[in-house]
C-alpha positions as CSV (number, residue, x, y, z in Angstrom):
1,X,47.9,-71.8,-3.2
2,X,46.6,-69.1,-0.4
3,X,50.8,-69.0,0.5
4,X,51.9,-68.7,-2.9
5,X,49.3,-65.8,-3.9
6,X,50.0,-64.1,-0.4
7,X,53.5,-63.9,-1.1
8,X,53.2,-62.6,-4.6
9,X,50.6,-59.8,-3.4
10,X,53.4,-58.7,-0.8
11,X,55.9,-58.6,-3.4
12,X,53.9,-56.4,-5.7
13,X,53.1,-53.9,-3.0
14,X,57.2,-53.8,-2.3
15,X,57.6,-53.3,-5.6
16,X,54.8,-50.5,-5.8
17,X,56.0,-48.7,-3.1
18,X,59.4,-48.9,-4.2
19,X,58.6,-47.4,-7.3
20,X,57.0,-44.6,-5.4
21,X,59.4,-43.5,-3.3
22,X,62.4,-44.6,-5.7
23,X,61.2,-42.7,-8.7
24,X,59.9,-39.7,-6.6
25,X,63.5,-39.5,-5.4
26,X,64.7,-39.6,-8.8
27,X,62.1,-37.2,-10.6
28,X,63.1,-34.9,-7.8
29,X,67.4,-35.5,-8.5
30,X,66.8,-34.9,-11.9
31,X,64.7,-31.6,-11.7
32,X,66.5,-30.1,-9.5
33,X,69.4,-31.4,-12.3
34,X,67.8,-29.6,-14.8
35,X,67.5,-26.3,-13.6
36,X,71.0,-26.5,-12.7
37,X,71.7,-27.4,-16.1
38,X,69.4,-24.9,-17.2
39,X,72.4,-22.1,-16.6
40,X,75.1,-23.5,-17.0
41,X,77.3,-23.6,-20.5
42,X,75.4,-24.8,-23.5
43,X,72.0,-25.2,-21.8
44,X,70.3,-28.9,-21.0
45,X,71.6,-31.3,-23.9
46,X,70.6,-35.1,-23.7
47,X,74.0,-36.3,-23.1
48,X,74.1,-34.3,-20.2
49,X,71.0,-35.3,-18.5
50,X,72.2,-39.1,-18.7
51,X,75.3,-38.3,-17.1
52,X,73.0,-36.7,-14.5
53,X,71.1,-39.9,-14.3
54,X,74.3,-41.9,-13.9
55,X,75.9,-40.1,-11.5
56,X,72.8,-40.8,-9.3
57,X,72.5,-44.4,-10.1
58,X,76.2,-45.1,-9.5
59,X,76.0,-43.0,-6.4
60,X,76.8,-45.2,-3.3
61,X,74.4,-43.9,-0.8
62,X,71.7,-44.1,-3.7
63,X,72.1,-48.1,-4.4
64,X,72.8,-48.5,-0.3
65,X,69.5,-47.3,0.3
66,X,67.8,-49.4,-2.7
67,X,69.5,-52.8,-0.8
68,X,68.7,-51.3,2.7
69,X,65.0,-51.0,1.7
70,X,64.7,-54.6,-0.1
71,X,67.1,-55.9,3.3
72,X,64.2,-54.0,5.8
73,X,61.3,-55.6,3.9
74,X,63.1,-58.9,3.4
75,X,64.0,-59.7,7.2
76,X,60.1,-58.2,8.1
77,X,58.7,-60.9,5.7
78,X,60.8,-63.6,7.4
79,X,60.1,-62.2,10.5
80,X,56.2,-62.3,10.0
81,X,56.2,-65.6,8.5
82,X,58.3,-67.5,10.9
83,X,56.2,-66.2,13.6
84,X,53.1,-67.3,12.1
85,X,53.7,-70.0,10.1
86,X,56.0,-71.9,12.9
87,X,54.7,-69.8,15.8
88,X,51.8,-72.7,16.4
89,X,49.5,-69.7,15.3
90,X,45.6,-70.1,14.2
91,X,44.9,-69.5,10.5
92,X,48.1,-69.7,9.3
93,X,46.6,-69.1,5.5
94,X,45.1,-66.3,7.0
95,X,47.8,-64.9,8.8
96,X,50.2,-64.8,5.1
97,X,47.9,-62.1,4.1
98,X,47.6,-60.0,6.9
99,X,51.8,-60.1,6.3
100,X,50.9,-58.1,3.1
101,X,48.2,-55.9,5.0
102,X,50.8,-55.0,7.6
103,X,52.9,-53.8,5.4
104,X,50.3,-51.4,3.9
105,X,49.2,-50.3,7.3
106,X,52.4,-49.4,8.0
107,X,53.0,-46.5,5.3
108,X,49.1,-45.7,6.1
109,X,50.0,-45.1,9.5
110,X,52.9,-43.3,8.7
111,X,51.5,-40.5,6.3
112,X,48.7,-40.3,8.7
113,X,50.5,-39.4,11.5
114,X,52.6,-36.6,9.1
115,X,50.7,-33.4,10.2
116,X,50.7,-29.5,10.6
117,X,48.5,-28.7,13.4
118,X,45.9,-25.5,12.1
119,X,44.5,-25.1,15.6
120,X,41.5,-26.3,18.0
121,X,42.5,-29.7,17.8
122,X,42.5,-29.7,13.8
123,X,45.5,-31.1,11.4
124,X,45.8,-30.9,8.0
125,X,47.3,-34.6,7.5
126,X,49.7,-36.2,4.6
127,X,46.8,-38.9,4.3
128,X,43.4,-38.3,6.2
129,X,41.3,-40.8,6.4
130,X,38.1,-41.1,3.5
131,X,40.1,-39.0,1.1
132,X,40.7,-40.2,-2.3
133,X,44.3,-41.4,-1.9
134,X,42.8,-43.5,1.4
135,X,40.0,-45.0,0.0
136,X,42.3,-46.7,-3.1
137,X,44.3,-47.5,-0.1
138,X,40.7,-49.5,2.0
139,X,40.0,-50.9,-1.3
140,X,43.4,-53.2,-1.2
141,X,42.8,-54.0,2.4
142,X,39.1,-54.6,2.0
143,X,40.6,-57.3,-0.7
144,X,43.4,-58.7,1.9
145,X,40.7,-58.9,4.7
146,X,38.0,-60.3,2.5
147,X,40.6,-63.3,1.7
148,X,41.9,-63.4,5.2
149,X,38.1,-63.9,6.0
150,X,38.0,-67.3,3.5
151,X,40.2,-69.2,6.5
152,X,38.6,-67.6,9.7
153,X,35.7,-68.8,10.8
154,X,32.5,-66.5,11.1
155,X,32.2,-67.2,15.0
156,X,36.2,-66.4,15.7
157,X,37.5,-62.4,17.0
158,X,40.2,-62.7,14.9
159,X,37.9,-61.7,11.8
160,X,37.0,-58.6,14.5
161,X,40.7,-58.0,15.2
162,X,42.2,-57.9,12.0
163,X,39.2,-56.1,11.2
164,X,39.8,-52.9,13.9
165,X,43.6,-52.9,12.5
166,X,43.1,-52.1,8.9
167,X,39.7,-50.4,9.5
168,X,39.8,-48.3,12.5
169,X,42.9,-48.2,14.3
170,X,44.1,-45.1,12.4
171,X,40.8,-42.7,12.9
172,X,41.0,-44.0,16.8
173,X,44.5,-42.9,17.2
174,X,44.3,-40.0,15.6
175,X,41.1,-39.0,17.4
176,X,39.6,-38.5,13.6
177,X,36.5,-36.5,13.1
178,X,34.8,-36.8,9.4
179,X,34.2,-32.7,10.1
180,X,35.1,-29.8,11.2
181,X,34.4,-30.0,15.5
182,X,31.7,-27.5,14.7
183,X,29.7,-28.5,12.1
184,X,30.0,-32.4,13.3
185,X,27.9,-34.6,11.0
186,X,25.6,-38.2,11.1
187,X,28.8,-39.4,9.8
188,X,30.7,-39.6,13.2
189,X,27.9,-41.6,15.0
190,X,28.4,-44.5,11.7
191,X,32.2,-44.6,13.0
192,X,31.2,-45.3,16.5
193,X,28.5,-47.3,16.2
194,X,31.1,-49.6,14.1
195,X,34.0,-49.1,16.8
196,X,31.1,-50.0,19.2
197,X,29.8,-53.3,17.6
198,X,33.9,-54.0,16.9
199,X,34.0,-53.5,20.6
200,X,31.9,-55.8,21.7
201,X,32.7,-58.4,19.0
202,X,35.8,-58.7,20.5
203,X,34.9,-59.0,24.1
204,X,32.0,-61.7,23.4
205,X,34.0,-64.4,20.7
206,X,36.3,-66.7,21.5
207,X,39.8,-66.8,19.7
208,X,41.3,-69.3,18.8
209,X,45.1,-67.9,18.1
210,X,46.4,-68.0,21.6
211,X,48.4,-64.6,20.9
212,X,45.4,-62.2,19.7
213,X,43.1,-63.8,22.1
214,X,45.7,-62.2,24.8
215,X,45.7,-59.1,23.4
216,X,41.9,-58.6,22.7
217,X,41.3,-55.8,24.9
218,X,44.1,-53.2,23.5
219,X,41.8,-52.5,20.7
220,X,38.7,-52.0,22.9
221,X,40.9,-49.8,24.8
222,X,42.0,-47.8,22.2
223,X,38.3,-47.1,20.6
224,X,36.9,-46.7,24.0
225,X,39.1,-43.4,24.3
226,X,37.3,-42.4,20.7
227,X,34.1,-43.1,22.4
228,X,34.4,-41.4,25.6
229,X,35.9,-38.3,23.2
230,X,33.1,-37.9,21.2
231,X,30.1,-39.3,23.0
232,X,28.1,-36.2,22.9
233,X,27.9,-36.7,19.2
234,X,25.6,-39.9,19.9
235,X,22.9,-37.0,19.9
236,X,21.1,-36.0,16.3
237,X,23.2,-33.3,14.6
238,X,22.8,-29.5,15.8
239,X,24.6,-26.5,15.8
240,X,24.9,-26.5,20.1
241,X,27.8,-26.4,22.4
242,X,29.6,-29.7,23.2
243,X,28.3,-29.5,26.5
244,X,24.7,-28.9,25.6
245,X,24.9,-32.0,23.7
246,X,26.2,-34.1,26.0
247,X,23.2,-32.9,28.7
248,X,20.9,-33.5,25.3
249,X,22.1,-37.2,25.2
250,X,21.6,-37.6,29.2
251,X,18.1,-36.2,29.0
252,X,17.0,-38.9,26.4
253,X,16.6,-42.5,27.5
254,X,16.7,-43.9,24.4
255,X,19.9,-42.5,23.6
256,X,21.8,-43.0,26.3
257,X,21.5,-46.7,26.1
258,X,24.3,-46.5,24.2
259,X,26.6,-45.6,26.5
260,X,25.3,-47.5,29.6
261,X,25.6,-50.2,27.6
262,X,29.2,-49.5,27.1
263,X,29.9,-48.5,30.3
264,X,28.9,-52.5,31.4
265,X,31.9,-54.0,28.5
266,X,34.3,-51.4,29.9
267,X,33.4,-52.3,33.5
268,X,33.9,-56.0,33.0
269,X,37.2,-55.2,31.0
270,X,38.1,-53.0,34.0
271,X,37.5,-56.0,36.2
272,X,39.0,-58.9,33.8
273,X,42.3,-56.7,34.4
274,X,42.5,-56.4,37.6
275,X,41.9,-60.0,38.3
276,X,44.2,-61.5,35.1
277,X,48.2,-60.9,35.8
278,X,48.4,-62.1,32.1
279,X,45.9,-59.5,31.0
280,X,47.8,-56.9,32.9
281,X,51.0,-57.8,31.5
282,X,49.7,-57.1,28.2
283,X,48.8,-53.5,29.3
284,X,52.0,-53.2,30.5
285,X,53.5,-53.7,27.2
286,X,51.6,-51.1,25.8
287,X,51.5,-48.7,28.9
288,X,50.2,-45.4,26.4
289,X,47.3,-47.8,25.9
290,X,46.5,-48.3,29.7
291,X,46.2,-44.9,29.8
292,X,44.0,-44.6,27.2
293,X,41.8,-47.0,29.0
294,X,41.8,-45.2,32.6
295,X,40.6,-42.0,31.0
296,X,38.0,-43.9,28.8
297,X,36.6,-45.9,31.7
298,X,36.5,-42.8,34.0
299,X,34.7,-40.6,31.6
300,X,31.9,-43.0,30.6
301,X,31.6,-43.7,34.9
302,X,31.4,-40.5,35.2
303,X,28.5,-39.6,32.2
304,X,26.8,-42.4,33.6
305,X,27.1,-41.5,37.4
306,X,26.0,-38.2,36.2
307,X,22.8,-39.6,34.2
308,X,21.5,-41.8,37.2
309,X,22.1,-38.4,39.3
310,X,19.9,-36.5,36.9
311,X,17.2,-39.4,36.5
312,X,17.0,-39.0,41.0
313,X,19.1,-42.6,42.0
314,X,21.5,-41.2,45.4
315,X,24.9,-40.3,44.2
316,X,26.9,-41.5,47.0
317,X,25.2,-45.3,47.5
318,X,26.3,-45.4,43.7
319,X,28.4,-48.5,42.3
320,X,29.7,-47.1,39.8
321,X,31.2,-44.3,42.2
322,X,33.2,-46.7,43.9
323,X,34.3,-47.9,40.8
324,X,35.3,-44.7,39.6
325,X,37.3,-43.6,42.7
326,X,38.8,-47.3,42.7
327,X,39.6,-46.8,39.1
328,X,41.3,-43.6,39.4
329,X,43.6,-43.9,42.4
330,X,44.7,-46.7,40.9
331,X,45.4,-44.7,37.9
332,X,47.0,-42.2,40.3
333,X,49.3,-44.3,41.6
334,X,50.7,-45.9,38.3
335,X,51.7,-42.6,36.9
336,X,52.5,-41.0,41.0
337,X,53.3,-43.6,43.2
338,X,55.2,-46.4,41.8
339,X,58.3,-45.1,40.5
340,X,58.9,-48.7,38.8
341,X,55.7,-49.0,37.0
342,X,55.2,-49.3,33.0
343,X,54.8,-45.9,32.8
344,X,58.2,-44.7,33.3
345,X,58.7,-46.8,30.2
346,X,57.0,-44.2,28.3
347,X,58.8,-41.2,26.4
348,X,59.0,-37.8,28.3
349,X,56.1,-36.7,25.2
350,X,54.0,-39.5,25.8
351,X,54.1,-38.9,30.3
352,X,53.4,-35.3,29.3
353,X,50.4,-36.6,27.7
354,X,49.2,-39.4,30.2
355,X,49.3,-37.3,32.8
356,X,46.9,-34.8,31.1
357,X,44.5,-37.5,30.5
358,X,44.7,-38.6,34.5
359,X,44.3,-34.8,35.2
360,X,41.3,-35.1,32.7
361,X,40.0,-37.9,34.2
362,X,38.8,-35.9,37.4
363,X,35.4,-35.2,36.1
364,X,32.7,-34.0,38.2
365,X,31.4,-37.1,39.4
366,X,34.9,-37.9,41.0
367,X,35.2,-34.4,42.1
368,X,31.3,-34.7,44.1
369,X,33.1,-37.9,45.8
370,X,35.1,-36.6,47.3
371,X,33.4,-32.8,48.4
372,X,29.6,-34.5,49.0
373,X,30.3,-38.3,49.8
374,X,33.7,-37.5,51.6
375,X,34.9,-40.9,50.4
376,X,38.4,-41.6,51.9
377,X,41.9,-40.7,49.9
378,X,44.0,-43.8,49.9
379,X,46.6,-41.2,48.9
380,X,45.7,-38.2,50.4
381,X,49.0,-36.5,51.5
382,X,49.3,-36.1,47.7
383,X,48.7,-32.6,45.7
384,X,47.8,-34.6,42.6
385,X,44.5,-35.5,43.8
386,X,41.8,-32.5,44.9
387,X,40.8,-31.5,48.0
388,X,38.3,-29.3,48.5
389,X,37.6,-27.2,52.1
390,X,34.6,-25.5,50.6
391,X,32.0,-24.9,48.5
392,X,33.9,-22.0,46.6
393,X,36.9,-24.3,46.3
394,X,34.7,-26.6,44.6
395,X,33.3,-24.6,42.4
396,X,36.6,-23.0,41.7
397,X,37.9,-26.4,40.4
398,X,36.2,-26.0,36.7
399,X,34.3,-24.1,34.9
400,X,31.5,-26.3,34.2
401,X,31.1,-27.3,37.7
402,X,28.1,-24.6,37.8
403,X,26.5,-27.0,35.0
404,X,26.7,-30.0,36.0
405,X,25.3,-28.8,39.1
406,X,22.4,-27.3,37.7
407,X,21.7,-30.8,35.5
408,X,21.9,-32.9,38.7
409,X,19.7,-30.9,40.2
410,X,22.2,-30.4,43.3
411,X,22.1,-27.1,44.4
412,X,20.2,-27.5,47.9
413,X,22.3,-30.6,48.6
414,X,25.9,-28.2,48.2
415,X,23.9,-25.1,49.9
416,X,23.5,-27.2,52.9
417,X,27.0,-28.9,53.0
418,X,28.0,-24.9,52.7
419,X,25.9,-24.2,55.5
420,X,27.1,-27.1,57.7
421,X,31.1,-25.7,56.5
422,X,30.4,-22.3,57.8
């Protein structure tokens, strides 16, 4: 009974959106039809508006795209279902609604990715996430995952995994803030504490399908970047600087438990991957994702090397410092060093933009290692990693340098190396 109903809901929803794009294209032929009738000879007459129909339904391209789009959605059905109805898959009931959810989460995707950017890291968006239009759209997959939930068992991460897809992967890859990034609200800290509970979830369970369990930690890796990216914003709303709020969280204990909580699942993923080829491999299938996780892991090392600097534990005898050089020379030399790696896999748009987050990655924890702690460079022959020959080279290197200083309480320590320099 689950198969047959599954099947029928993904035929309605091809059928739905068929009629939406269909008869848009059609109320769109025949208006602009009608204004062109409008001045020609004798005006718009009946008879000639169905010829106007006509001619579009006998058009050729018109009923090649009507058997193009059935043919697409066909062979994904078939697709789908072979793979997880004779795949040897988990929750096979399960899995034939999750073939009607895809197929949702596809157009979702798609009109949230169609944007005009309006400046400082704001878009206005063909679908944003919460409006009206998307939360008729969460209803139906809140339905879907709610039946997908009758065949997966309470204590499996599949529930957690099909969870993130329909719930959360859109506002993580789209970096989505509820508000304007001035006037943030108590609404962004809901959306993390639920990517951070979906996080750990996922980590924690077993699962029993043999293909999600493999791929378990993309997700984390993908909200971990929506983490690190808004972190500061774990503080209680206030109308301060980004930076001031991010000293706010590491001034407050309580607070910060969050994150160094966080910073332990990401470690342990961190360390899962380096010591799984088959968790590896699955990173390098999705080498954009990889990225993501490198500049997530390094920023949250880095707030929390900053926060046990601030709270008086020694910098250099740190753990988590040698984790975070470890972590990003190795990021270094995926994107600089091995010319064969999954990264050249990527699209000329998509290096641009890993290579900013590995230049963003160099936060002022990693940049203290190597001017205080004088930790050796693996690579050091290379320009793409800093070297600083003095105090005003250091400071030179951001413009928040001067803050973080200040914070760590670090100004006689960097006065003296100065001293030693000159």
């Amino acid at each position: 009974m689950a198969y047959v109903e599954a099947f029928l809901l993904y035929v309605a929803v091809v059928l739905f959106m068929f009629a939406v794009l269909f008869g848009g294209a059609i109320f769109l032929y025949m208006l602009v039809g009608q204004f062109k009738l409008f001045y020609s000879v004798g005006g718009i007459t009946w008879e000639k508006e169905k010829k106007l129909l006509y001619s579009l339904i006998k058009n050729r391209l018109f009923k090649f795209l009507i058997l193009a789009y059935f043919a697409t959605f066909t062979f994904f059905y078939l697709n789908r279902a072979s793979d997880c109805f004779l795949g040897d898959r988990a929750y096979p009931q399960a899995k034939a609604y999750a073939i009607t959810a895809d197929t949702i989460w596809f157009w979702q995707s798609m009109m949230v990715n169609i944007s005009v950017h309006r400046g400082w890291g704001e878009y206005n968006r063909l679908l944003r996430p919460d409006d009206m239009l998307d939360t008729k759209i969460q209803k139906v997959q809140t339905f879907l995952l709610n039946r997908m939930y009758q065949y997966i068992p309470k204590d499996d991460g599949e529930r957690d995994y099909w969870y993130y897809k329909y719930k959360q992967y859109y506002k993580a890859q789209i970096r989505y803030k509820p508000d304007s990034i001035f006037q943030p609200s108590e609404k962004i800290i809901e959306i993390m504490d639920d990517m951070q509970k979906t996080s750990y979830a996922l980590y924690e369970k077993k699962i029993k399908d043999r293909v999600i369990d493999k791929e378990r930690y993309l997700p984390i890796a993908q909200m971990s970047y929506y983490l690190a990216s808004n972190e500061m914003y774990f503080t209680p709303f206030e109308r301060i600087s980004a930076l001031d709020r991010l000293f706010k969280l590491m001034s407050d204990k309580e607070l910060f438990k969050k994150s160094i909580k966080y910073n332990t699942l990401l470690n342990n993923v961190y360390k899962k991957m380096k010591n799984s080829s088959e968790i590896q491999k699955e990173f390098d299938k999705h080498p954009y994702v990889k990225g993501l996780f490198y500049a997530a892991l390094t920023s949250i090392l880095d707030d929390n090397i900053v926060y046990d600097t601030h709270n008086g534990k020694d910098l250099c005898s740190n753990e988590k410092m040698k984790t975070l050089v470890e972590a990003i020379e190795e990021f270094y030399a995926w994107i600089f060093r091995d010319k064969k790696s999954s990264f050249y896999r990527l699209s000329k748009r998509e290096q641009r933009q890993v290579k900013w987050l590995y230049n963003s990655s160099l936060h002022f924890a990693y940049r203290l290692s190597r001017y205080v702690c004088k930790f050796p460079y693996r690579y050091k022959d290379d320009k793409n990693l800093p070297i600083y020959k003095n105090k005003e080279e250091f400071y030179y290197a951001s413009v928040t340098v001067k803050d973080f200083v200040k914070f760590t309480k670090m100004e006689e320590l960097l006065n003296e190396i100065s001293k030693k320099e000159r």
